[in-house]
N, C-alpha and C positions, 0 to 999 in steps of 0.2 A: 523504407519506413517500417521502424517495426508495430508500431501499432497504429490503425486510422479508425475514428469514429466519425461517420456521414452520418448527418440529419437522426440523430438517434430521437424518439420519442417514446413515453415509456408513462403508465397507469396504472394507478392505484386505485383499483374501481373507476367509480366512477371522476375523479380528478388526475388531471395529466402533471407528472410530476415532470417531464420531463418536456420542452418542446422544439426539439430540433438542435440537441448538442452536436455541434463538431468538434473533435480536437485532434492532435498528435503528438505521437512521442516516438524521439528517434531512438537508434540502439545506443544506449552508455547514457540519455538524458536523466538527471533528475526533472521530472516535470510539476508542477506545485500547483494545487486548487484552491482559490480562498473564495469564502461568501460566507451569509450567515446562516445559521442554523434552520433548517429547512431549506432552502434553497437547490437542494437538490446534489452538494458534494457526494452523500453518500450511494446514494439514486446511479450516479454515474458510476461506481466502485462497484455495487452490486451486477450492473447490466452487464458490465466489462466481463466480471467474473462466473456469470450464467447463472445468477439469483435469482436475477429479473431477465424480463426477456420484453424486448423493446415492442412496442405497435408498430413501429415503421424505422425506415433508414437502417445502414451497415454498420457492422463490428469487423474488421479487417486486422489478422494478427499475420504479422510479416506474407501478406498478400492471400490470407487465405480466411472467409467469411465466418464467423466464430457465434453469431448471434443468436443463433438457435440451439444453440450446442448446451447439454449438459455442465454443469461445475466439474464434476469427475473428467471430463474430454480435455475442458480448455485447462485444467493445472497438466494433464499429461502433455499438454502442448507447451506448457513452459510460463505460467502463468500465477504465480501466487497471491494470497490475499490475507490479508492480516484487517479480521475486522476493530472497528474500536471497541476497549476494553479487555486487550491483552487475553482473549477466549483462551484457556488452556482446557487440560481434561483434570480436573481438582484430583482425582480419586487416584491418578494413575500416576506414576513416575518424571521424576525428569527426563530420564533417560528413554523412556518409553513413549515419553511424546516427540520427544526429536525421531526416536525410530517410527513413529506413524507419521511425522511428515516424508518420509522417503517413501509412502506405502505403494507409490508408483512406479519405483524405481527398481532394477531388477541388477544393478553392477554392483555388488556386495563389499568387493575393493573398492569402490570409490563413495560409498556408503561410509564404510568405515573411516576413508580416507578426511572425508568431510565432518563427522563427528569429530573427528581428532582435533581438526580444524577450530572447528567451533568452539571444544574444550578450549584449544587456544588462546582462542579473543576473548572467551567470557568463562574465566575458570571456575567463577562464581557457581557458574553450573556442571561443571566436575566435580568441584566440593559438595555439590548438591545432590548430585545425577541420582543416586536412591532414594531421595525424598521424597511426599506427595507433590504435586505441581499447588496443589492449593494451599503446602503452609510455606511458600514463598511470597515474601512482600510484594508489592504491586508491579515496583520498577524489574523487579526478578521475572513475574509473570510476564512484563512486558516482553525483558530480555527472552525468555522462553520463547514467546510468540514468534518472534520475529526469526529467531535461528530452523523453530519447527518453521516456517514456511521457505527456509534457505534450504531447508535439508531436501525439500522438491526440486531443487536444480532450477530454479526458475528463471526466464529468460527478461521476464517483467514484473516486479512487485507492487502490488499495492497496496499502499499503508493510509488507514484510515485514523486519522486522529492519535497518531503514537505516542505522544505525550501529555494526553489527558492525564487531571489528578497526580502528576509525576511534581516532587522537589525538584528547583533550578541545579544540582547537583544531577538529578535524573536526566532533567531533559538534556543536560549538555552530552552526559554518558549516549544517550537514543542519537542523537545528533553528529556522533564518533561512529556508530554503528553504520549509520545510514551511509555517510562519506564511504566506508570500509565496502559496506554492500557496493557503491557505485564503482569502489577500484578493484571490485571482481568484476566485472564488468556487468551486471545486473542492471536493468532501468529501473528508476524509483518513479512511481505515480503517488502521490503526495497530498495528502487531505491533511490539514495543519492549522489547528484553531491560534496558532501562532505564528504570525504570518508575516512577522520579522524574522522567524529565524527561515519558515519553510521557505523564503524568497534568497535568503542568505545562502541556502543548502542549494537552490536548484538549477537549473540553467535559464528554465521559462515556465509562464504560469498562467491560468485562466482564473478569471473572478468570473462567480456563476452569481446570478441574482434571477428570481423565481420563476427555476426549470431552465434558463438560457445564458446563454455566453455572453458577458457583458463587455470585458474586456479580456486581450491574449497580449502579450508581450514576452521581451525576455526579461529576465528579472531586473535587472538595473532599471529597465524601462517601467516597471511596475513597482518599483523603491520609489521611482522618482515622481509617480503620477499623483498627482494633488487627489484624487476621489479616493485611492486607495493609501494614500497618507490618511485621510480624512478619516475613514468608514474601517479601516484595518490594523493601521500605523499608530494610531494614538495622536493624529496632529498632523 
């Protein structure tokens, strides 16, 4: 398994946001989160990622306990994070944020190799690559984000909310990216205020409702679940 979370519980002073998450993600899954806002999606992305650091129970990243661990430790273990709202560095370059997403990385051929790459899929940002990241549209900053966090080599992605605020033209483009990520073989962990498509995109998925695991399935089984028609589906 590449990633396992036991009994995770996690505090915001004095209120527990989190009480007792489990979940897992195998190697190559897209795994999919729905709930509503507050509910604790992001709570889980953070802990994952050594934002936050749990009060109790394990973070297990291909067998190896990660819960304590720095943000700087678990991305050089292979872990990236793309939080909501497409974070770029406004001031700096295109090109210059994808070069600080490798900033852990030390194979300067495969550095490059991978840029080239990325110019590939999104030329948008070759045609770009000298410009500020800040006078790029939203859906561009998005596309940035997500490449700056591919350019870490990462073994697990987590994507919070990537189509916030995006045109139905955008989000189908984020949705082609995401596919493309999984056929590198990268896992995607999936926080998705759109929760027909992130069901559509993943293999399997958890509805979180406040701080816990309410329901896990595989995705078909969670298209098909009358509570999450209800409360996520529109019906």
């Amino acid at each position: 398994m590449l990633l396992e979370v036991r009994d995770i519980r996690v505090n915001y002073e004095k209120v527990e946001a989190l009480k007792g998450v489990s979940l897992q993600i195998a190697e190559g899954d897209i795994v999919a989160i729905l709930g509503a806002n507050g509910a604790g999606k992001t709570t889980i992305l953070k802990t994952i990622s050594g934002l936050k650091h749990p009060t109790f129970g394990e973070i297990l990243f291909h067998g190896e306990r990660i819960e304590s661990y720095k943000p700087s430790r678990i991305v050089r273990l292979g872990i990236g994070h793309i939080p909501e709202g497409a974070h770029v560095f406004p001031d700096m370059s295109v090109q210059d944020n994808l070069a600080l997403g490798a900033f852990v990385r030390k194979d300067r051929e495969g550095i490059k190799q991978d840029l080239e790459e990325i110019y590939k899929h999104f030329p948008i940002l070759k045609a770009r690559s000298r410009q500020k990241a800040g006078s790029l549209s939203g859906g561009e900053q998005q596309m940035l984000a997500i490449s700056r966090a591919m350019m870490c080599k990462p073994r697990l992605l987590l994507m919070d909310e990537p189509t916030i605020g995006l045109s139905p033209m955008l989000i189908d483009e984020i949705a082609k990216i995401i596919i493309f990520i999984k056929q590198k073989g990268i896992s995607v962990f999936l926080v998705e205020q759109n929760a027909g498509l992130a069901l559509n995109l993943a293999n399997r998925g958890y509805v979180v409702e406040n701080g816990q695991i309410a329901l896990a399935g595989t995705s078909e089984q969670l298209l098909n679940n009358d509570e999450v028609k209800r409360a996520y589906l529109g019906g």
